[in-house]
py3Dmol code that shows the C-alpha trace and the ligand (Angstrom):
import py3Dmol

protein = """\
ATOM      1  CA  UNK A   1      -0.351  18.391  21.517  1.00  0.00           C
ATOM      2  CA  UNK A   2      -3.456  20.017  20.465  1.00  0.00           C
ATOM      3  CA  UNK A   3      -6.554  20.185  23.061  1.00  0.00           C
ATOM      4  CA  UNK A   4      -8.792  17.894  20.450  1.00  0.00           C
ATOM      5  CA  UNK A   5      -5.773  15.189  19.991  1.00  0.00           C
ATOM      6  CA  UNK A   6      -5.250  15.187  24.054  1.00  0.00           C
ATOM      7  CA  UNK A   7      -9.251  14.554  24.814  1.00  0.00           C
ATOM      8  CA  UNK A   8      -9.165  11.913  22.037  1.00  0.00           C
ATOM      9  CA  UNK A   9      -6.083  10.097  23.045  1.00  0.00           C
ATOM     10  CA  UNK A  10      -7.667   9.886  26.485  1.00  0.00           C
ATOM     11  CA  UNK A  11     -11.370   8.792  25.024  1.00  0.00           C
ATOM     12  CA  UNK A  12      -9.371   6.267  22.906  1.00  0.00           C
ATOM     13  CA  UNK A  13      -6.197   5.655  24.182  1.00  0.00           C
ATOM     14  CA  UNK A  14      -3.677   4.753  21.309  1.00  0.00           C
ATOM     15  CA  UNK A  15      -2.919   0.888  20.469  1.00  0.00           C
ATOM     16  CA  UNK A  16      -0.438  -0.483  18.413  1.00  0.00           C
ATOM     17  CA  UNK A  17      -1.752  -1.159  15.053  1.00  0.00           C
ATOM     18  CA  UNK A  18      -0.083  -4.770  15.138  1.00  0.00           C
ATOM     19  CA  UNK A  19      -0.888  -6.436  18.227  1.00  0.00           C
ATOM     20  CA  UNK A  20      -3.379  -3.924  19.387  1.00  0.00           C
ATOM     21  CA  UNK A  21      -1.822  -3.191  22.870  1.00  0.00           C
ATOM     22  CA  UNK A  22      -2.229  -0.230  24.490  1.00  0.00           C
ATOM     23  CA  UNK A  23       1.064   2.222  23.634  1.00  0.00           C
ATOM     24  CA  UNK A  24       2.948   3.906  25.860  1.00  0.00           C
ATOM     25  CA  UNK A  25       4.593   7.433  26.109  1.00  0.00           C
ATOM     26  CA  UNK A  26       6.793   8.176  23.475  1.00  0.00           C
ATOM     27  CA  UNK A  27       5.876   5.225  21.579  1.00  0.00           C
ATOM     28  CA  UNK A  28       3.941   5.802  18.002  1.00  0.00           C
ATOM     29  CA  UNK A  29       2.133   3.546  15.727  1.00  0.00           C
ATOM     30  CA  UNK A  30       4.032   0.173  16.929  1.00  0.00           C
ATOM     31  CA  UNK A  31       4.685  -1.122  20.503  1.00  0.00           C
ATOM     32  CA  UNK A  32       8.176  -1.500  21.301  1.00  0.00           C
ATOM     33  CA  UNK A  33       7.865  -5.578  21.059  1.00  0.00           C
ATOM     34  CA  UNK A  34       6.234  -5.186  17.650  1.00  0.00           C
ATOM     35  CA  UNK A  35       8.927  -2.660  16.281  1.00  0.00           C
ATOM     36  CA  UNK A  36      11.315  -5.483  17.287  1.00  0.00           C
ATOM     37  CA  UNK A  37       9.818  -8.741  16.400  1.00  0.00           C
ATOM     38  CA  UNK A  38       7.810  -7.929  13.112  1.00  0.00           C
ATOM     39  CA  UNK A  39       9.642  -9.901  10.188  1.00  0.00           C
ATOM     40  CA  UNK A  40      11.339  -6.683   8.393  1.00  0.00           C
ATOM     41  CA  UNK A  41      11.806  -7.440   4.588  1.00  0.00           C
ATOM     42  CA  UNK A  42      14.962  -6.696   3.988  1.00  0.00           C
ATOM     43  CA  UNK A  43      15.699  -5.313   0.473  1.00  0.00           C
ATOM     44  CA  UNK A  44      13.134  -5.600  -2.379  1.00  0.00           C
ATOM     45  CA  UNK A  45      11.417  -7.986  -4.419  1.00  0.00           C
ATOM     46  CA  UNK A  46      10.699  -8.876  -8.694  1.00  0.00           C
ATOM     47  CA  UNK A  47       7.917 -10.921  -9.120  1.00  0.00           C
ATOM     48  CA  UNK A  48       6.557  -9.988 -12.613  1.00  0.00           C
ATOM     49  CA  UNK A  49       7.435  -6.988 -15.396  1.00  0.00           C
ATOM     50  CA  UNK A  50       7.125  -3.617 -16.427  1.00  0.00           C
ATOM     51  CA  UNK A  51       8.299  -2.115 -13.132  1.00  0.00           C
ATOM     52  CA  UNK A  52      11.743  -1.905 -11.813  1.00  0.00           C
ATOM     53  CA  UNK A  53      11.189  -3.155  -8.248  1.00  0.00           C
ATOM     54  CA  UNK A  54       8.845  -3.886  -5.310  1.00  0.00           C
ATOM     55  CA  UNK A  55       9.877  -2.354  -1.962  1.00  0.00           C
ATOM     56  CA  UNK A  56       7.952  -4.346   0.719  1.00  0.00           C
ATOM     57  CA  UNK A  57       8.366  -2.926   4.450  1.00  0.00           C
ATOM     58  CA  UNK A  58       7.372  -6.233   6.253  1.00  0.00           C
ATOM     59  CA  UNK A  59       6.932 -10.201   5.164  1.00  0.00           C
ATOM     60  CA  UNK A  60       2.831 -10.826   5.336  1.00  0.00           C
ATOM     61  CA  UNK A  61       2.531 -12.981   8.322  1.00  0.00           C
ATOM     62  CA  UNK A  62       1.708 -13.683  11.772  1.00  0.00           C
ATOM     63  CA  UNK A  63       0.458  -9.994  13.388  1.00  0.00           C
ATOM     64  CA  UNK A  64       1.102  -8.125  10.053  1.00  0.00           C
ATOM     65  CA  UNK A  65      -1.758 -10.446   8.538  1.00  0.00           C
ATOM     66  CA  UNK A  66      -4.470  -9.920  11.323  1.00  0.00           C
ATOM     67  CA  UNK A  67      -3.591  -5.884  11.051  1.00  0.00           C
ATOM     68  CA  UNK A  68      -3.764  -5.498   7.333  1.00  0.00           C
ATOM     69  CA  UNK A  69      -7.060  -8.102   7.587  1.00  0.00           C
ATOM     70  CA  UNK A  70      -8.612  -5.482  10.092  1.00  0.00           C
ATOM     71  CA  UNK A  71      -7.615  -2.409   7.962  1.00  0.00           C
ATOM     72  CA  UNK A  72      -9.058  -3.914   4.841  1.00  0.00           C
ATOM     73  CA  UNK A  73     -12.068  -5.761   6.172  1.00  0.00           C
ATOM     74  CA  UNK A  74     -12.752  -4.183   9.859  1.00  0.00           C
ATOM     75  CA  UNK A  75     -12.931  -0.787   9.316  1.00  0.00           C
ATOM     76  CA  UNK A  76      -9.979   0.690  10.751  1.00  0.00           C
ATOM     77  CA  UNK A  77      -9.515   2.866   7.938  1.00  0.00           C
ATOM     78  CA  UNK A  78      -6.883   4.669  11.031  1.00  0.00           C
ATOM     79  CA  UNK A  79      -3.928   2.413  10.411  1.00  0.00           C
ATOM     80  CA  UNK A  80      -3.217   4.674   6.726  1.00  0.00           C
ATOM     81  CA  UNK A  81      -1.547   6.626   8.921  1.00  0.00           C
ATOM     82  CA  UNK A  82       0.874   4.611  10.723  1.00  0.00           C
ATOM     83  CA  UNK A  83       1.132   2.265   7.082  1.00  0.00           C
ATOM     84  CA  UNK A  84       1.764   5.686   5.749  1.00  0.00           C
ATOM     85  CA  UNK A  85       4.958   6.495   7.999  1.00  0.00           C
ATOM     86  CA  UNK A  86       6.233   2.863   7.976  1.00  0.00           C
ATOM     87  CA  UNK A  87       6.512   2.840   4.070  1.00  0.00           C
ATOM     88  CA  UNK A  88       7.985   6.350   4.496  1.00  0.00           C
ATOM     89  CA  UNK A  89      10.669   5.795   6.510  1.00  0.00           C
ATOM     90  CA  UNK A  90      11.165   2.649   4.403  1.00  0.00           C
ATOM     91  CA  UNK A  91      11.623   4.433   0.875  1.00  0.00           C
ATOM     92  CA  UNK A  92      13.908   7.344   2.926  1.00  0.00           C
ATOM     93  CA  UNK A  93      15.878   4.658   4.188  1.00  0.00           C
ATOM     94  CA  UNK A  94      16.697   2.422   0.963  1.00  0.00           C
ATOM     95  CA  UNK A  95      16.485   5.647  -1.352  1.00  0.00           C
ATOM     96  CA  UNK A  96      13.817   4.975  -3.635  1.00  0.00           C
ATOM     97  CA  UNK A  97      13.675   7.404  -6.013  1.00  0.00           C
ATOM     98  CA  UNK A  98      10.730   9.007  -7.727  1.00  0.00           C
ATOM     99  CA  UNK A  99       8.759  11.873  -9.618  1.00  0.00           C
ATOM    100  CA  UNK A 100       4.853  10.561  -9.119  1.00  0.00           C
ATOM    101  CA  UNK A 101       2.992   9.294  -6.332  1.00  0.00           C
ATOM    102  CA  UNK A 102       0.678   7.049  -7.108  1.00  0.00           C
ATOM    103  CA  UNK A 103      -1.398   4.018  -5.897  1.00  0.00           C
ATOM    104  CA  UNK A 104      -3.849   0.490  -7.408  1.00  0.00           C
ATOM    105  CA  UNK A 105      -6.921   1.821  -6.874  1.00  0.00           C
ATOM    106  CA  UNK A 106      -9.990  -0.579  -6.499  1.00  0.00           C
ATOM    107  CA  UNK A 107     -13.102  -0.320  -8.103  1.00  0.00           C
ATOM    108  CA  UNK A 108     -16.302   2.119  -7.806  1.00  0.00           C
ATOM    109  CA  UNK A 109     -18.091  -0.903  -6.749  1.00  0.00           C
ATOM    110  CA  UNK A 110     -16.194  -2.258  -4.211  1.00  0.00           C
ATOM    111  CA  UNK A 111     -14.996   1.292  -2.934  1.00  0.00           C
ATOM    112  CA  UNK A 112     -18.811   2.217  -1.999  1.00  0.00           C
ATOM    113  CA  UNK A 113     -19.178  -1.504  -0.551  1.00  0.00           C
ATOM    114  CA  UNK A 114     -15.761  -1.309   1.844  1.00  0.00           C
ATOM    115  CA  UNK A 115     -16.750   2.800   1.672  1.00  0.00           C
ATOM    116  CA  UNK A 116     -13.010   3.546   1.620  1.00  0.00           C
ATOM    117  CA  UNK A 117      -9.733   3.100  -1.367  1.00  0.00           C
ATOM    118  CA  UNK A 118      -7.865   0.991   0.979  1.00  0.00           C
ATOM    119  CA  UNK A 119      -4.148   1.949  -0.793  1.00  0.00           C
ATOM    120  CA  UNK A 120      -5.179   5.601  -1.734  1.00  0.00           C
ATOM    121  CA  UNK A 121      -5.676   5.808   1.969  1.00  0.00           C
ATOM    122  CA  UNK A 122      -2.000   4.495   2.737  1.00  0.00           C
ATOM    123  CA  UNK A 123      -0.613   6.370  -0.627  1.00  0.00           C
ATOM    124  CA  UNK A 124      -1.988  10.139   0.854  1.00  0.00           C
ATOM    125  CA  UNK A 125      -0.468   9.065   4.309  1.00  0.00           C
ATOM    126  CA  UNK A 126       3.142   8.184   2.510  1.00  0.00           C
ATOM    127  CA  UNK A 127       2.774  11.496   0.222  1.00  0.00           C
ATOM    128  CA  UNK A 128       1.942  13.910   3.513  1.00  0.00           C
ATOM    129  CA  UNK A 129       5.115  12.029   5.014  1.00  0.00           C
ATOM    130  CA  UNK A 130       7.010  12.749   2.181  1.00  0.00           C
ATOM    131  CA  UNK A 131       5.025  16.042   1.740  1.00  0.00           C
ATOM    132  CA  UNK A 132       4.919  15.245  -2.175  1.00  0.00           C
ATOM    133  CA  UNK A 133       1.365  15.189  -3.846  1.00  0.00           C
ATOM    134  CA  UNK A 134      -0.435  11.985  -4.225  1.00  0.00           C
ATOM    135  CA  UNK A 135      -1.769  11.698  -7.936  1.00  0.00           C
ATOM    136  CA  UNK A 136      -4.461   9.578  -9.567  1.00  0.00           C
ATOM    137  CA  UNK A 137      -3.360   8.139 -12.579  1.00  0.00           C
ATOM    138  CA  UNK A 138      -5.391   4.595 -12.572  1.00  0.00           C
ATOM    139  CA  UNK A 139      -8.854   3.817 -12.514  1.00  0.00           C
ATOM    140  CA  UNK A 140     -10.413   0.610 -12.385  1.00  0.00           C
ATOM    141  CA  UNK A 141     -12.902   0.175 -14.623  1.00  0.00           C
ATOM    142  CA  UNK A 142     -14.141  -2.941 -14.039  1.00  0.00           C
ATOM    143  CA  UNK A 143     -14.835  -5.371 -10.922  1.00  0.00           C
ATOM    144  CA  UNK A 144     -12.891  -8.396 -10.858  1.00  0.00           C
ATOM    145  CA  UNK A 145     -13.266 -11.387  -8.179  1.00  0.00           C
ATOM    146  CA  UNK A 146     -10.837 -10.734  -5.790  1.00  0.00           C
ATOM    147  CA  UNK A 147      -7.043 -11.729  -6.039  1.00  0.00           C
ATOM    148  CA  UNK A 148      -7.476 -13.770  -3.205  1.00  0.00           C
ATOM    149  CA  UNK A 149      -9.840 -16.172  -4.461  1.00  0.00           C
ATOM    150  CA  UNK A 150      -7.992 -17.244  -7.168  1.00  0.00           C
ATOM    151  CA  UNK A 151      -6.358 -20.332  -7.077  1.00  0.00           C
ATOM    152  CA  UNK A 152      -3.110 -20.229  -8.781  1.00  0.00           C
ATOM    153  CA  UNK A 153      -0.445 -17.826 -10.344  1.00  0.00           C
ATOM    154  CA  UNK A 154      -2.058 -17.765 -13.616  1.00  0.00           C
ATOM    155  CA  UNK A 155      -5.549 -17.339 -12.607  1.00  0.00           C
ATOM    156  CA  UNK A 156      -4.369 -14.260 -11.145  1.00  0.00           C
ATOM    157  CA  UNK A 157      -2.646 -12.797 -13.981  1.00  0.00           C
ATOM    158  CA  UNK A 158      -5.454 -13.292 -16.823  1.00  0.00           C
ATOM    159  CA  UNK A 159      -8.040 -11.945 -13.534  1.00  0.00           C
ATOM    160  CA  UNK A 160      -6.351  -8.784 -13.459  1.00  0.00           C
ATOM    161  CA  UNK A 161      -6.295  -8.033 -17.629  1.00  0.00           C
ATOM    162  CA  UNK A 162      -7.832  -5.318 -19.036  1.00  0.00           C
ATOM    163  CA  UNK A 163      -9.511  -4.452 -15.463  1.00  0.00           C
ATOM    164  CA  UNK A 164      -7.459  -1.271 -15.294  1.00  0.00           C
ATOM    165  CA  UNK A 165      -7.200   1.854 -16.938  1.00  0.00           C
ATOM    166  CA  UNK A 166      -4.578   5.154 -17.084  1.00  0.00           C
ATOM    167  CA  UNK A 167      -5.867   8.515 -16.193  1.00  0.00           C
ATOM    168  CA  UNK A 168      -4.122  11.988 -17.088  1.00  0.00           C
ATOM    169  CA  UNK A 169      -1.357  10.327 -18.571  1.00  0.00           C
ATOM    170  CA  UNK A 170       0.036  14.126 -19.057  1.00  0.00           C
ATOM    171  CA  UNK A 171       0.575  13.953 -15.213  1.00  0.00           C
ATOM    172  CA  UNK A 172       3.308  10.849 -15.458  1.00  0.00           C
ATOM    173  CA  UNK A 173       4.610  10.853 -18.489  1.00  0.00           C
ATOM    174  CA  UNK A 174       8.183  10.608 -19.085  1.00  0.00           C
ATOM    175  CA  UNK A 175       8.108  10.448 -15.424  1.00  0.00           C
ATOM    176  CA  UNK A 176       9.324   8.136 -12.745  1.00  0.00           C
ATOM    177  CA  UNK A 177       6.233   7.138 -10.732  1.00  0.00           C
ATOM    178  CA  UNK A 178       6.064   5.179  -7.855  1.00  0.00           C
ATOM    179  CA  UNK A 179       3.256   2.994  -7.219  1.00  0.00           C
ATOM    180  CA  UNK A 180       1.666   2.018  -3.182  1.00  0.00           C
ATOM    181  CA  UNK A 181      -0.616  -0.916  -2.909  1.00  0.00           C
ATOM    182  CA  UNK A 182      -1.356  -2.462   0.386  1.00  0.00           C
ATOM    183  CA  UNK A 183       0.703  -6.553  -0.566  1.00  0.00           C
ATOM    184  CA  UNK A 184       2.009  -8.176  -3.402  1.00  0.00           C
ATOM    185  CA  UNK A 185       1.604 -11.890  -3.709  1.00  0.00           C
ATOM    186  CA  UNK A 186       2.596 -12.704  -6.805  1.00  0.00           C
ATOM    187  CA  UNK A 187       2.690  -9.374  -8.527  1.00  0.00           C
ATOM    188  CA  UNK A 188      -0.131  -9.741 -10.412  1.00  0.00           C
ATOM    189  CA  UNK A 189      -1.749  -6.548  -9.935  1.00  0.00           C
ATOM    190  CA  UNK A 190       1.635  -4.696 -10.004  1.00  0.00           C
ATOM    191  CA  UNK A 191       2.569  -5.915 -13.527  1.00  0.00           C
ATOM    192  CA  UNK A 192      -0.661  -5.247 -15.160  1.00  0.00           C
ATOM    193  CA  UNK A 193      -1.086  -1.520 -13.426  1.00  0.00           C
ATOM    194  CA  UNK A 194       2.160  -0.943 -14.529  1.00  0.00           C
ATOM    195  CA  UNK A 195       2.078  -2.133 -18.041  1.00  0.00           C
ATOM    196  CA  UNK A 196      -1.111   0.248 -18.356  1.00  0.00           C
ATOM    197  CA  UNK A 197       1.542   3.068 -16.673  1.00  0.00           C
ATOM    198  CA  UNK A 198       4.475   2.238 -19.005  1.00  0.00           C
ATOM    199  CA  UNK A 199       1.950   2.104 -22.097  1.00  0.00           C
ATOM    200  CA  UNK A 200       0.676   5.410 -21.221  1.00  0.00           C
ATOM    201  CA  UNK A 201       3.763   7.154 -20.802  1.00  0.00           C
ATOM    202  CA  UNK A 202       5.519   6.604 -17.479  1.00  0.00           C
ATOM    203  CA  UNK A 203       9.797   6.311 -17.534  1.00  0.00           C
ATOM    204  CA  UNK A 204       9.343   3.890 -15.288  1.00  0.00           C
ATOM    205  CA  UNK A 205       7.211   2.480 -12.431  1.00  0.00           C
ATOM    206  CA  UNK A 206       8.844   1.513  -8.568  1.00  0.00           C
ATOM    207  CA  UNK A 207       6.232  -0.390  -6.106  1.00  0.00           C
ATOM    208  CA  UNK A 208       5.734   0.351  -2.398  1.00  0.00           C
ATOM    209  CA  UNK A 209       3.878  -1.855  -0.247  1.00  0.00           C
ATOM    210  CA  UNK A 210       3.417  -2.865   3.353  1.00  0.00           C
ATOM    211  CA  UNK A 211       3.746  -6.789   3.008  1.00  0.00           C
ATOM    212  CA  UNK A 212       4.743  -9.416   0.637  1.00  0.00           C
ATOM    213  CA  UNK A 213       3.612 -12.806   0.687  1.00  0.00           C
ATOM    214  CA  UNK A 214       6.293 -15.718   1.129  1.00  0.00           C
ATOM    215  CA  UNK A 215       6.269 -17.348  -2.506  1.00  0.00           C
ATOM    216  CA  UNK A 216       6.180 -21.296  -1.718  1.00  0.00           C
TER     217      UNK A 216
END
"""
ligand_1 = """\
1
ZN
Zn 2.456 -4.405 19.068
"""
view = py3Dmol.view(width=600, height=400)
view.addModel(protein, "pdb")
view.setStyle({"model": 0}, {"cartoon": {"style": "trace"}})
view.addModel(ligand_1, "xyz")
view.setStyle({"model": 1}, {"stick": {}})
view.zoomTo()
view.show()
């Protein structure tokens, strides 16, 4: 361990990004109850088109909610990292195969209000896992009300036309890309960003994320 890691491990000892206890030896980015009790999502998940599948690691519930809440929303911009290796290990493990890296990136606006690209943040952690480059190849161009405040399925849809954009389609196309956003709840955002990925070029599109939603 290097001298600067050692002092700040001691300044700020590490916690698990779930629960938030404190970790001990030889245990990284989870405590041992959370890397046993979190709900695992086992397999992947279609809700929408244009991409092949959608490879959640966990179900979005009870301590995965509060983490991803205080990731997105409290600042700690820190738990990329341990997202990062969890979706990692996740794609090794059910052999997701792709070309390009890529993530839903959220506005201008919104980045310089939250003052960080919440799944560019988790898609650099999962590329220096995979020690594959992480390539832009989306921009959104225009601020939408957030996902979350809209009421049904199709609300959610029709808020996410037109909002996104492809960049350096040379970079993807005829290329398998795989794309990291933080959830899916209905798929929404995955279907549109990949349309715009598909129309531009990509072979085809694969989606890694940290939770899905339960559809009631
Ligand atoms: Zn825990």
């Amino acid at each position: 361990m290097r001298l600067l890691d050692w002092l700040l491990d001691l300044i700020y000892p590490p916690k698990c990004v779930f629960c938030g206890r404190l970790l001990h030896s030889g245990e990284t980015d989870l405590c041992g109850k959370c890397r046993h009790s979190l709900p695992d999502f086992d397999g992947s998940v279609k809700r929408g088109k244009f991409y092949r599948q959608c490879w959640p690691v966990y179900t979005y519930e009870g301590a995965v909610v509060d983490s991803i809440h205080r990731f997105k929303f409290g600042g700690m911009q820190q738990y990329a990292q341990a997202y990062g290796r969890l979706i990692a290990a996740m794609l090794l493990r059910c052999r997701v195969e792709f070309d390009v890296l890529t993530w839903v990136p959220i506005s201008a606006k919104r980045c310089r209000k939250r003052g960080y690209d919440q799944s560019w943040l988790i898609a650099k952690a999962v590329a220096g896992e995979l020690k594959v480059p992480c390539v832009r190849t989306l921009e959104k161009f225009r601020d939408n009300k957030p996902q979350s405040r809209q009421k049904d399925a199709a609300s959610r849809h029709s808020n996410v036309l037109n909002v996104y954009r492809s960049v350096h389609p040379e970079n993807f196309a005829g290329k398998r890309v795989l794309l990291i956003d933080d959830i899916i709840t209905t798929g929404a955002t995955l279907t549109e960003c990949s349309k715009v990925l598909r129309i531009a070029g990509a072979d085809e599109v694969e989606c890694a994320v940290l939770a899905a939603t339960m559809l009631r």
